[in-house]
C-alpha positions in Angstrom: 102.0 128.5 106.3 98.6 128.9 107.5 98.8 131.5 110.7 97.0 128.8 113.0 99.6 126.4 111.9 102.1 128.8 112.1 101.1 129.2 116.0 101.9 125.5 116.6 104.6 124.5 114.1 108.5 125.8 113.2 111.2 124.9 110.7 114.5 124.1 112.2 117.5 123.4 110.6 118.8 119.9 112.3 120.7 117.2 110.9 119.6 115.9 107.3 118.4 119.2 106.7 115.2 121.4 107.9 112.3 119.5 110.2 108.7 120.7 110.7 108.1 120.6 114.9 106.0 121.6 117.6 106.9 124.9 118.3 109.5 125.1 121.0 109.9 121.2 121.4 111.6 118.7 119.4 108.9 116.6 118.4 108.8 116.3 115.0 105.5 117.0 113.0 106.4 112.9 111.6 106.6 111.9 114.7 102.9 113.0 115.4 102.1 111.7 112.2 103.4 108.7 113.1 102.2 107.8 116.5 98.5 108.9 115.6 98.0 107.1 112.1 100.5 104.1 112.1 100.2 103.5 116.6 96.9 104.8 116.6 97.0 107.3 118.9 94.3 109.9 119.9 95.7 113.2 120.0 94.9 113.3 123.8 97.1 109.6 124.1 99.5 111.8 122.5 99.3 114.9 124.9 99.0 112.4 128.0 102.5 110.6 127.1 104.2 114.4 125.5 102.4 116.6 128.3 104.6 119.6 127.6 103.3 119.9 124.0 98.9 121.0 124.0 96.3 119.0 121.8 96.2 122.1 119.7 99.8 121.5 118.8 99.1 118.3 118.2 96.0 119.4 115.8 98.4 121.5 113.6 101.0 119.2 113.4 98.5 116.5 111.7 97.0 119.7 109.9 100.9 120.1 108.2 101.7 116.6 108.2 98.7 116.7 105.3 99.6 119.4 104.2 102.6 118.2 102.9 102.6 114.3 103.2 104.1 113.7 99.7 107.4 116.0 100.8 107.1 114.5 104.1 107.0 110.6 103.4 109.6 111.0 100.7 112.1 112.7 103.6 111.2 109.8 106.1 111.7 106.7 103.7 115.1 109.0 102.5 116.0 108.9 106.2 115.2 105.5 106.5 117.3 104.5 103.8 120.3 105.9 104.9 119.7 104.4 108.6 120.0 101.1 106.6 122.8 101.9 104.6 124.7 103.1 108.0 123.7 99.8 109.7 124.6 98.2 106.7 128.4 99.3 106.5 129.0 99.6 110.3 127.3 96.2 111.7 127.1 95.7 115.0 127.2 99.1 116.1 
């Protein structure tokens, strides 16, 4: 991992295996992802509503997030999946 990346961004081993997040948070690197291509968000929107994590951190985590966007969009639509499949055989909950 790039060393300026590396500053920003940690693996941690959570449920459904490792995550990429800002270092010392729980905000995921898809999460960031998420909010700034999909919601639109400026990294500074971003900073203003998470203002624990820095727009640096929020610089690397996009820098990652296209770093490995293949790995990273299979591992969300993966986790969306089985979110269905739960809903799916426990309704209502």
């Amino acid at each position: 991992m790039d060393t300026t990346i590396h500053e920003h961004i940690e693996i941690v081993e959570g449920a459904g295996g490792p995550k990429a997040v800002i270092k010392g948070h729980r905000i995921r690197v898809v999460n960031i992802a998420v909010w700034h291509e999909q919601r639109r968000m400026s990294p500074f929107e971003i900073v203003h509503e998470y203002p624990t994590i820095t727009v640096a951190d929020v610089y690397a985590a996009l820098a990652y997030y296209w770093d490995h966007r293949i790995e990273l969009e299979i591992k969300m639509a993966e986790d969306d999946l089985f979110v269905a499949e739960v809903m799916r055989q426990n309704p209502g909950w």
